[in-house]
C-alpha positions in Angstrom: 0.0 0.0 0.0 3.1 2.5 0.7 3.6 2.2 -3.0 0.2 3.1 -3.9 0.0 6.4 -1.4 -3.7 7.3 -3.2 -5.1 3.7 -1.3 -3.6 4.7 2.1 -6.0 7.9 1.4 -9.1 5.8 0.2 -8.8 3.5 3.3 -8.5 6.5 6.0 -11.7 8.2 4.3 -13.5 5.1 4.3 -12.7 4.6 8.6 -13.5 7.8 8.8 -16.9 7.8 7.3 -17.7 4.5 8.1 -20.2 5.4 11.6 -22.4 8.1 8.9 -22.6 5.3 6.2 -23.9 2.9 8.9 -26.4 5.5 9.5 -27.5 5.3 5.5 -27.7 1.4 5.5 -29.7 1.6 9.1 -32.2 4.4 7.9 -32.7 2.6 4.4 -33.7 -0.6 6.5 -30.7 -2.9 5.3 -28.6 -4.5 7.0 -24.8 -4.8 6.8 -22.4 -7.7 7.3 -19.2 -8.7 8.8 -16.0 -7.4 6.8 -18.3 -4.5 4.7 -15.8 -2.4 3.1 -17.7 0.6 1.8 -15.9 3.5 0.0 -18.7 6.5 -0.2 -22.2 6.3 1.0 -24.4 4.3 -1.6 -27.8 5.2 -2.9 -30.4 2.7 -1.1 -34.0 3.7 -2.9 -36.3 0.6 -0.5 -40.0 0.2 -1.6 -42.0 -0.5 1.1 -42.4 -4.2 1.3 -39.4 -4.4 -0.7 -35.9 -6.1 0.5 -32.2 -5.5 0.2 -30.1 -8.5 1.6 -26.4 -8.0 1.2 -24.1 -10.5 2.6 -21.1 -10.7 4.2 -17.5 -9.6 2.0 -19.3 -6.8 0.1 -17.2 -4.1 -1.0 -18.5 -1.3 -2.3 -16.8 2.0 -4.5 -18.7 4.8 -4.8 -16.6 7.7 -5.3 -14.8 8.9 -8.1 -11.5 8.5 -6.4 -11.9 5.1 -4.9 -11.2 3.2 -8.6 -8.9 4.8 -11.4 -12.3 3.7 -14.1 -13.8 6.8 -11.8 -17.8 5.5 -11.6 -20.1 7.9 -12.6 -22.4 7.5 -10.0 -22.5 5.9 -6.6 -23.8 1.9 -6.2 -27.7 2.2 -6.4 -29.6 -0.4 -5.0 -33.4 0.4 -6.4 -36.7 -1.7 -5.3 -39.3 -0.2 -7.0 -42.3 -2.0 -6.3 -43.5 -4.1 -2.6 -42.4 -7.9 -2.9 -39.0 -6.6 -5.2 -35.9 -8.0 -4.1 -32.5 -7.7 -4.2 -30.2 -10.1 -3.0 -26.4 -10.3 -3.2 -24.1 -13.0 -2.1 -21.3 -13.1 -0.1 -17.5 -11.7 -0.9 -19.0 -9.8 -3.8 -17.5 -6.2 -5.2 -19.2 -3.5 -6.6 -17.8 -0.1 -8.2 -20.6 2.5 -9.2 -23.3 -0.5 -10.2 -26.7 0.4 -10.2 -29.4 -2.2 -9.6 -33.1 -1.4 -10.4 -35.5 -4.3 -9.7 -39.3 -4.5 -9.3 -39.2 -8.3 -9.7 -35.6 -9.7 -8.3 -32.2 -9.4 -8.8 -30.2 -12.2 -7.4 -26.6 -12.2 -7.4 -24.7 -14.9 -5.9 -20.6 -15.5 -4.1 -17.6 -13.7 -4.9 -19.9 -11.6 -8.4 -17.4 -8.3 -9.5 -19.3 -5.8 -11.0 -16.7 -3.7 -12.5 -17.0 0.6 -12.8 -20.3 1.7 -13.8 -22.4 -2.0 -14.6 -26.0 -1.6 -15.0 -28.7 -4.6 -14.2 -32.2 -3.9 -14.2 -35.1 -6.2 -14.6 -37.8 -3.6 -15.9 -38.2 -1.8 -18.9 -39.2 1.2 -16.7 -42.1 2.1 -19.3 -44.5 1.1 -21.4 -43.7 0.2 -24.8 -46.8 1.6 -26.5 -46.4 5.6 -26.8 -50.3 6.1 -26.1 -49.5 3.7 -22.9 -46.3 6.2 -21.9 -48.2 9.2 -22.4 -51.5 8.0 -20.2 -48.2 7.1 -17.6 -49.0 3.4 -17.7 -46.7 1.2 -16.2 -44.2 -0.9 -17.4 -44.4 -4.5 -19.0 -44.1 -7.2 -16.6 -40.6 -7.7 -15.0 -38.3 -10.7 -15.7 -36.1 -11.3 -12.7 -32.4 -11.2 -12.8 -30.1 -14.5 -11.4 -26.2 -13.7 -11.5 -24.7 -17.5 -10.3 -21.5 -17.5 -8.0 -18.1 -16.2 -9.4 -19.4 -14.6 -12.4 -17.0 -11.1 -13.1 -18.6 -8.4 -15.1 -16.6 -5.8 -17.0 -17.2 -2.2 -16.7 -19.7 -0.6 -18.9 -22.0 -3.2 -19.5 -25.8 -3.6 -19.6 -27.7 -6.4 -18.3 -31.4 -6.7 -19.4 -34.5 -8.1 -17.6 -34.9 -12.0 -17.3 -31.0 -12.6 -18.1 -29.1 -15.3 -16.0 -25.5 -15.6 -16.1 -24.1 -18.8 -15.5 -20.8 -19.8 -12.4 -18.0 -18.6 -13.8 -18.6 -16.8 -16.7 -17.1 -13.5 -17.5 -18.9 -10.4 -19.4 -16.7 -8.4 -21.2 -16.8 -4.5 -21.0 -19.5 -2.5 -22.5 -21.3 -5.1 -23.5 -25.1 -5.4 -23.5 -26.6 -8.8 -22.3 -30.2 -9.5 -23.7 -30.2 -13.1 -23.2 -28.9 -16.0 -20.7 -25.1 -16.8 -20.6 -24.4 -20.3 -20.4 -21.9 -21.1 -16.8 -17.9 -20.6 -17.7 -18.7 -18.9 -20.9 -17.0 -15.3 -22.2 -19.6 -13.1 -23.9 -19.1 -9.5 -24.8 -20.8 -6.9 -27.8 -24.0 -5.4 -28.3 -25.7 -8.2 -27.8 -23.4 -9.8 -26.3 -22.4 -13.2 -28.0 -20.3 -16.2 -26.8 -16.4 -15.6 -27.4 -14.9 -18.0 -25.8 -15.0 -20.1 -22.6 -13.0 -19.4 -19.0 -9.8 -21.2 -17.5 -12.5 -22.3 -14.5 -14.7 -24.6 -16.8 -16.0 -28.0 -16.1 -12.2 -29.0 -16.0 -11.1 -27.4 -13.2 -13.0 -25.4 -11.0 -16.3 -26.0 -12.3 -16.1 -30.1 -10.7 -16.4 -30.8 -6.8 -16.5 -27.5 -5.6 
């Protein structure tokens, strides 16, 4: 860390902060677990009836300065309608991702959601204009299931009633309309297979 002088500043703002982001997650009605390591104060938007379970491990970057791909925004964790849910596994990382769900958004152990990853389940609007302009709401949700280990490169989209498979990787920027199968590289707009991970059914993916 001596070598890297800008961390030894991250870390002492994070201490410092970390009593008034307790506060955030405590008014916002989530709880926090063991080894949290939270860099800026997220954006916690809980329906009522809602829930936002985040496990144990998470690490969280919200401020410019806290990642050298700067997110544009801090980590949003949105439930927009009662029964939503968001839940996130343990040992995960996070750098300016926002979550929107009125379904569910599932995430499971040791996910990286590299600088500024977006995963929503809705479409946020109706589809018809007539519908949009009367303010009708949004086609039905498809829920959201991101499987353990899975790393997600910064930039990229994820689109309602996707699920990423263990081990697979996303590559940056790119736009995922469609389910990615486990230990599988995908990347464009949409994303299409590109390869497969080290980790496959060969190693990593047996026994564990």
């Amino acid at each position: 860390m001596f070598g890297a002088p800008w961390k030894i500043r991250n870390h002492a703002e994070r201490l410092l902060a970390w009593p008034w982001i307790r506060l955030v997650f405590f008014l916002s009605g989530v709880s926090w677990g063991r080894s949290f390591r939270i860099f800026g104060a997220p954006i916690f938007q809980r329906h009522a009836g809602s829930q936002i379970v985040l496990g144990a491990g998470l690490e969280l970057r919200s401020t410019r300065r806290s990642n050298p791909l700067t997110p544009h925004q801090p980590c949003v964790f949105s439930t927009r309608r009662p029964g939503a849910r968001i839940v996130v596994g343990q040992g995960c990382g996070f750098t300016g991702a926002v979550l929107v769900a009125e379904a569910s958004i599932e995430i499971g152990n040791r996910v990286l959601l590299g600088s500024n990853v977006v995963i929503i389940d809705t479409d946020f609007h109706a589809l018809d204009p007539a519908e949009r302009a009367r303010g009708a709401p949004s086609q039905l949700p498809r829920s959201v299931r991101i499987e353990d280990d899975v790393f997600v490169g910064t930039q990229a989209l994820i689109l309602k009633g996707v699920t990423i498979g263990r081990g697979a990787v996303v590559g940056a920027g790119s736009v995922v309309t469609k389910d990615v199968p486990p230990f599988t590289i995908v990347g464009g707009n949409p994303a299409q297979e590109l390869g497969k991970t080290p980790g496959g059914p060969s190693g990593m993916g047996q026994g564990e």
